[in-house]
N, C-alpha and C positions, 0 to 999 in steps of 0.2 A: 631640597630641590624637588619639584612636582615632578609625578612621572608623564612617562611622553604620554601625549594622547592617540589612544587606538584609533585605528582606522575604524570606519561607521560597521563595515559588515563585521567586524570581531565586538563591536560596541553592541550591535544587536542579536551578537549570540550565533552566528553562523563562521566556520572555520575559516580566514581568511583564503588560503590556497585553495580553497574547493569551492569558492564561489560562482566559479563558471559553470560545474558540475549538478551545482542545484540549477541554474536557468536551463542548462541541457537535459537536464531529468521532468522540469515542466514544461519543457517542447515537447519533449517523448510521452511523455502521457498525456497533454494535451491531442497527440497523434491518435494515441490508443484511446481516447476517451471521445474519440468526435462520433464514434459508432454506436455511443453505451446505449442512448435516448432511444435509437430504435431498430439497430441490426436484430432482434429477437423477432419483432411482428415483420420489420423486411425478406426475412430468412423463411419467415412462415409463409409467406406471400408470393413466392419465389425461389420453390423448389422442394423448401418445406413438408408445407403442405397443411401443417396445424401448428398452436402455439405450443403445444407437445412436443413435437418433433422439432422445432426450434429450439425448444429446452434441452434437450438430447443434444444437438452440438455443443449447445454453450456450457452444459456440466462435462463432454467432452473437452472441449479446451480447458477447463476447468481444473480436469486431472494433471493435464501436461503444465498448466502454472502452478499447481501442487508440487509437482515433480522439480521444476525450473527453480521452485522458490527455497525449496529444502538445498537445491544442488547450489544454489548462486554462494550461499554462505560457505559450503565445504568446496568448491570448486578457487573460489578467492584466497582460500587455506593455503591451497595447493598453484595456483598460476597466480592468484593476485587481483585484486578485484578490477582493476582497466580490462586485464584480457579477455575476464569475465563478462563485461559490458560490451566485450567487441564481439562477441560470440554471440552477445543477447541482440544486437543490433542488428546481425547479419541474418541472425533466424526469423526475425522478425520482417525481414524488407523478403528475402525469398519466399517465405512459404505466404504472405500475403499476395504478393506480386503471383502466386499458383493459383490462392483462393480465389483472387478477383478474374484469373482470367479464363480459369478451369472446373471451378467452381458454382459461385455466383452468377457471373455471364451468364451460363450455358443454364442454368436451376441445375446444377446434378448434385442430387441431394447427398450419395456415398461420398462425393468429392466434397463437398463443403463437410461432412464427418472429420476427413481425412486432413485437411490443409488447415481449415480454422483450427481446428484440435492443436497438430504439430506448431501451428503460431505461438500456439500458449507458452513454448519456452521462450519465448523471444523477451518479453516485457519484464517477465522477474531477475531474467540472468541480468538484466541492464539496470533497471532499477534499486533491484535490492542487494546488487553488487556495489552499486554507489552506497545505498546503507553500512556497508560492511565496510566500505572506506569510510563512512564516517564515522565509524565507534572505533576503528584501528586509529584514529585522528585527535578524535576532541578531545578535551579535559574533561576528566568524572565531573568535576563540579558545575560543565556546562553541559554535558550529554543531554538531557532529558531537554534545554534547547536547540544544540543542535538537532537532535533527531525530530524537536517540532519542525522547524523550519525543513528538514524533508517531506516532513507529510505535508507541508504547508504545498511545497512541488510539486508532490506525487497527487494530493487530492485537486490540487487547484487545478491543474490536466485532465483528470480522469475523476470522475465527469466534470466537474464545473468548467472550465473554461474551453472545452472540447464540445462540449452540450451548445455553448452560446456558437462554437464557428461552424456546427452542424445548424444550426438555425436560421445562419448567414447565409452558407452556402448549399442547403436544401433546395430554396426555391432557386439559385443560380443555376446551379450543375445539377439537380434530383441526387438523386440518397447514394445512387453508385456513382456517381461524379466524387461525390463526395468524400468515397472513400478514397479514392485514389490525392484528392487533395493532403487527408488524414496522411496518407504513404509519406507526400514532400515534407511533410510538418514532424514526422519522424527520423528522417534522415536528417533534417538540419538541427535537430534536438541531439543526434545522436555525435553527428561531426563538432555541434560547439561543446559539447562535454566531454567527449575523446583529444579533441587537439587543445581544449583552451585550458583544460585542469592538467600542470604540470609537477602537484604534490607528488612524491619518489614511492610515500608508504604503499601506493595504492598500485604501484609498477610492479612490485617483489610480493613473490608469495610469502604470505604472514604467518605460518606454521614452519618448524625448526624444520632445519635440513634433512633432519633423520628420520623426518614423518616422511612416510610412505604411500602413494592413493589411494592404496585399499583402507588402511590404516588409519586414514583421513576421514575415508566416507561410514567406516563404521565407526567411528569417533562422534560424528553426528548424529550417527542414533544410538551409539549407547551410551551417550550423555542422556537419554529418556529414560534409564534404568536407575545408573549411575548418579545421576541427581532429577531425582520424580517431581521436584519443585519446576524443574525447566519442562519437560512433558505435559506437568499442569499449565502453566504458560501459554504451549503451544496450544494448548484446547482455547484457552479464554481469546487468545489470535484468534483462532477460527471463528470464533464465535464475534466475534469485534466486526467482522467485516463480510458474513456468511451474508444476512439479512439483504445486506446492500447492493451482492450480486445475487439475490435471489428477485429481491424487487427490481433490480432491470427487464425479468424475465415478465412479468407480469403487470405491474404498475402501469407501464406505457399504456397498456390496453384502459386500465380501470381509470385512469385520469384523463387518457384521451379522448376513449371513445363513452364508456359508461357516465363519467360525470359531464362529459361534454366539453373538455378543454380543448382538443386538437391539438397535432403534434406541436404547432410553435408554441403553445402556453406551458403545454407540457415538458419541453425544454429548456426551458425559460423559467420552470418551477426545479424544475431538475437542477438548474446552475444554480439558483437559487439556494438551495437545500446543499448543496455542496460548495459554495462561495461561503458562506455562514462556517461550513466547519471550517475552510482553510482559515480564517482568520481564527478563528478558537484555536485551531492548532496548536499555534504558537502561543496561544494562551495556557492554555494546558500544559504543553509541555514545561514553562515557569511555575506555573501552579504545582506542578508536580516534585520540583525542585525543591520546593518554598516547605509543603505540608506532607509532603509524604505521595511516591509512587503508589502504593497500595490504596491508599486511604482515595486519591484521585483517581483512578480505575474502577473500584469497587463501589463506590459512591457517583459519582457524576457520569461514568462508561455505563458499567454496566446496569444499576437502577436507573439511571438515568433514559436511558433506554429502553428498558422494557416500558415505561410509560409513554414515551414520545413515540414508541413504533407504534401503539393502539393507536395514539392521537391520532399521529401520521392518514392513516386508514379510516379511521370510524368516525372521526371528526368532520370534515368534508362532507362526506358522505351523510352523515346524519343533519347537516344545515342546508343540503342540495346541491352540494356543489359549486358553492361560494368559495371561487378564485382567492379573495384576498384572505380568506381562512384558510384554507390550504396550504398557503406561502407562508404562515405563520407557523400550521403545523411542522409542515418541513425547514423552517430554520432550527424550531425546538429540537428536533433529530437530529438536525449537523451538530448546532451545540451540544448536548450530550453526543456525539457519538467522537468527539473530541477528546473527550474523557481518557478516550483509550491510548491517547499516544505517548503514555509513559511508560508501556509495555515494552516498549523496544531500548528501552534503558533497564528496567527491571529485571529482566529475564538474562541478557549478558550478566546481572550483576549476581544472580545467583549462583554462577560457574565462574568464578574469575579468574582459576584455571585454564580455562577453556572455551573463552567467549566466542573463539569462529564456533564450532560445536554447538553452541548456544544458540550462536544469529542462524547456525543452518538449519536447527529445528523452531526458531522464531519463525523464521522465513517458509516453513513446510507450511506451519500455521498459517501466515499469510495469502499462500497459495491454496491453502486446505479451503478457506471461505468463498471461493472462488469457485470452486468444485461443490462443496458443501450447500452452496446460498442455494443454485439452481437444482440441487438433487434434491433438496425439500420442497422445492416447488416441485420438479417431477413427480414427487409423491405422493405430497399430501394435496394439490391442486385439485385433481378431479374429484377426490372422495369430500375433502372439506370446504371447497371453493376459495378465491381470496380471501374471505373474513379468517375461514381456520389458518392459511397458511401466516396470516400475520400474528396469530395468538400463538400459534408453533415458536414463528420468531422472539415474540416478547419472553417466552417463558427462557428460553433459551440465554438470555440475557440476563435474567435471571440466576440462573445456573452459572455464569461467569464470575457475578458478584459474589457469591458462595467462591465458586472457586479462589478468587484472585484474594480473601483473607487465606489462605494456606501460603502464598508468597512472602512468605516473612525475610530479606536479606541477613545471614548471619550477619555478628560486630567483624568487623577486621579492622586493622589498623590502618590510618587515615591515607589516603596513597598520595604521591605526589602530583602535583597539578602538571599540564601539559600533555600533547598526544604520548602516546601509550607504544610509539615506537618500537617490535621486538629489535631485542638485544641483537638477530640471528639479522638483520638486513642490512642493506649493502651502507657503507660509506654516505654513500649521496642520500641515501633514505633516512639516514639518522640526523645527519648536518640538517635537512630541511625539519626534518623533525623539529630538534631544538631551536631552528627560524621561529618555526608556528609556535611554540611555548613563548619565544620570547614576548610574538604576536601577539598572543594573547593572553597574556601578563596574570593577575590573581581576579578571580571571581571568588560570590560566597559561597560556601558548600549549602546543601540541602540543611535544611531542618523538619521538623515531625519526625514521630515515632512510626509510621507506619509505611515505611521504605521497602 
């Protein structure tokens, strides 16, 4: 007898019960992505004062999504990653709702320091708390899809499709209208992925009963001592996604005003450049299944990259600033920077003792580039100007690919297919559990050697 046929979202690789969770995670960063194109030269314009001091809040915030995105993973350990997301949801609606109106309004430059900064936990504890339900969830043998299809969310939001509703509504409502629209777009991101995702795993905290918070949180980072494959990891993170908040800081200027785009082309180039990787995304993530985590990181992330971030930059620039060349350079950058989304499969998989541990210092990582992108441009901006800051980047990408051959996953024995349920959670959490395995019935395992 033929087996039943899957439903089309378990058919395309994403967990059936947490489908509503990825549409609420690409509201939410759609929300947080509608400011990427040009809160930096806004802020300099507007209390500011330079594109310097502008860079100074945003590696401010920068630090606090460092902070948010280490905690989202050990915090989910411990309360479970929903409660997780309702804490990232509510940080994010207050101290915005501060910044805009205590802030910004007024230009008070210590208060924009203070509120945007404190925002910064808002986004990871929400976002990369859904992450964290979805590796307590999928089958190993779909992970590296499933977690495409998260970044396919989280990047399709922030910037791309945030980029194109700031372009809409720039000229309607001007740039601080707009932020406030950003505001409604996050709470309704936030409310369909709280009330409509009713998975049990993601209700109960995922570490045994007898772990303890303190116990949890240094758990998290002494997994960096403990297994220095996952520490390595967390560097090639940072490095995956530093560039990309460092060129929010700077690019708007060099595209808009220097090659002569203006903000609409330049946002427009922006969606552009980030609509190209969401669809890679989920390319990648199968590719990575198919040939090897490492060998797709190392090869297509991070060489990959160091070549498309020159292009990115020097290419344009060197034919005068030809539009339709530019748009090509910045797809070649979403495409490789695609590469990189099998890291967030790889790196749980070198601790599979201890994968919240893992995802929390994965997650430092992801907050790390955050922090990391604009504090390179803080530094190396004035003495090297754009051109250096972009060869800073490439080389750095560089350095990843080096790094990510030391990830080699030891053998273990083959583990069973279906979410990954701990043994320690309630009734209702394991019954749905084996719902979703039944959901999502056999896939193939990965092949290549370089896992």
């Amino acid at each position: 007898m033929a087996p039943p046929k899957l439903p089309l979202p378990d058919r395309l690789g994403i967990p059936g019960p947490l489908v509503l969770g990825y549409l609420g995670v690409l509201l939410f960063m759609v929300g947080d992505g509608v400011e990427s194109g040009f809160i930096a030269p806004y802020m300099a314009d507007h209390g500011a004062g330079t594109e310097v001091h502008a860079s100074y809040v945003v590696t401010a915030y920068g630090v606090t999504v460092m902070l948010a995105s280490w905690l989202s993973g050990a915090l989910s350990d411990l309360w479970g990653p929903r409660r997780v997301m309702q804490l990232g949801l509510a940080v994010w609606v207050v101290f915005d709702v501060l910044f805009l109106v205590f802030a910004l309004g007024p230009q008070n430059y210590p208060l924009m320091l203070v509120f945007y900064g404190l925002r910064g936990f808002g986004y990871p504890l929400f976002a990369f708390g859904f992450l964290v339900w979805i590796t307590a969830t999928a089958p190993t043998a779909r992970m590296g899809t499933a977690v495409g299809w998260f970044y396919v969310a989280f990047t399709g939001g922030l910037p791309t499709l945030g980029s194109l509703v700031a372009g809409v509504t720039n000229p309607w409502f001007g740039q601080f209208g707009t932020l406030w629209v950003a505001l409604g777009i996050i709470v309704l991101g936030g409310a369909c992925c709280l009330l409509g995702v009713r998975e049990r795993t993601g209700f109960a905290r995922l570490a045994p009963p007898e772990v303890r918070p303190v116990q949890s949180l240094l758990s998290s980072l002494s997994i960096a001592w403990t297994h220095p494959k996952v520490a390595v990891g967390c560097v090639v993170r940072i490095i995956n996604t530093a560039p990309e908040f460092g060129f929010l800081v700077f690019l708007p200027t060099f595209f808009g005003s220097e090659l002569g785009f203006g903000q609409g082309r330049w946002l427009t180039l922006l969606a552009v450049i980030y609509g190209t990787n969401v669809l890679c995304n989920l390319l990648f993530g199968a590719i990575g299944d198919r040939i090897g985590w490492r060998r797709t990181i190392a090869s297509f992330g991070g060489l990959g990259c160091a070549l498309t971030t020159l292009t990115l930059y020097f290419v344009p620039k060197a034919v005068g600033g030809n539009y339709t060349v530019a748009i090509i350079m910045g797809m070649l950058y979403g495409i490789t920077l695609a590469g990189f989304v099998p890291i967030s499969a790889l790196v749980p998989a070198l601790a599979p003792e201890n994968k919240g541990g893992a995802m929390a210092l994965l997650n430092l990582g992801a907050g790390g580039a955050a922090f990391v992108g604009p504090a390179v441009v803080s530094v190396f901006l004035g003495p090297l100007g754009p051109a250096g800051v972009v060869i800073v980047f490439a080389a750095l990408y560089v350095v990843s690919a080096a790094l990510t051959l030391y990830l080699k996953v030891p053998e273990r024995p083959a583990e069973p297919e279906g979410p990954r349920t701990p043994v320690h959670a309630d009734p209702v959490a394991v019954r749905t559990a084996a719902d979703a395995t039944a959901t999502w019935g056999t896939a193939s395992t990965r092949s290549g050697t370089w896992c």
